[in-house]
N, C-alpha and C positions, 0 to 999 in steps of 0.2 A: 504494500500500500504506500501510493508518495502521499507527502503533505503537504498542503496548501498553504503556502505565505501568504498574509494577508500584502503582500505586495507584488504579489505574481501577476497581475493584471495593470500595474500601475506604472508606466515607463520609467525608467533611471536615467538620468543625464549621463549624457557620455561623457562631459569632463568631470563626472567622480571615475577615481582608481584608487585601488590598492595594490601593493605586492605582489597578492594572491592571485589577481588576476591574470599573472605570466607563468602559473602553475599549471602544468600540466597533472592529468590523473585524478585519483578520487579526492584529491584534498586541493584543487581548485576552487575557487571561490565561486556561490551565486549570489549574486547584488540584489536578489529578490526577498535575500534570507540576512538578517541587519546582524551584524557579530560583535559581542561586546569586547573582543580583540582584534581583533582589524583594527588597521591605521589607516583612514581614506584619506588621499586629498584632491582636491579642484584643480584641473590642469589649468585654467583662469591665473587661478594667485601661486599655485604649487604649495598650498598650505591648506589646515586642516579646517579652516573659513573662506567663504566666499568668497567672490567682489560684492555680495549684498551684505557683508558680516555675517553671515547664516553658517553657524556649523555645518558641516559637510558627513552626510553618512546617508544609505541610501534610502532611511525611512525621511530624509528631511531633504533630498536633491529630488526632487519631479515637478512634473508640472506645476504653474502656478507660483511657482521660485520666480521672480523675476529674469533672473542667468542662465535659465534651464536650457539646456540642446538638448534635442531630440536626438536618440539614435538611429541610427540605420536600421 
């Protein structure tokens, strides 16, 4: 049975990243699932705040962010 992130339906800005992301295998990251260790940051500022001063993590980068990019 998979589980449903309550953010699997909600786009993630592509200038959030972490680390994880250039992991290959079962311990790659998905941006749908928020982790209280991940280090994200905004490719914007290259810090873990905005350009709107908004903390950067993927329950708080999506639409409606004023900075938000859409992804592909």
């Amino acid at each position: 049975m998979q589980w449903k992130s309550e953010l699997d339906d909600v786009p993630i800005c592509r200038c959030l990243k972490t680390k994880m992301l250039y992991v290959a295998g079962p311990d790659a990251v998905d941006l749908t699932v928020p982790s209280t260790t991940a280090q994200y940051w905004c490719l914007h500022t290259m810090r873990q705040m905005g350009p709107d001063d908004g903390l950067v993590a993927p329950d708080q980068c999506h639409q409606g962010r004023e900075c938000f990019e859409k992804g592909d």
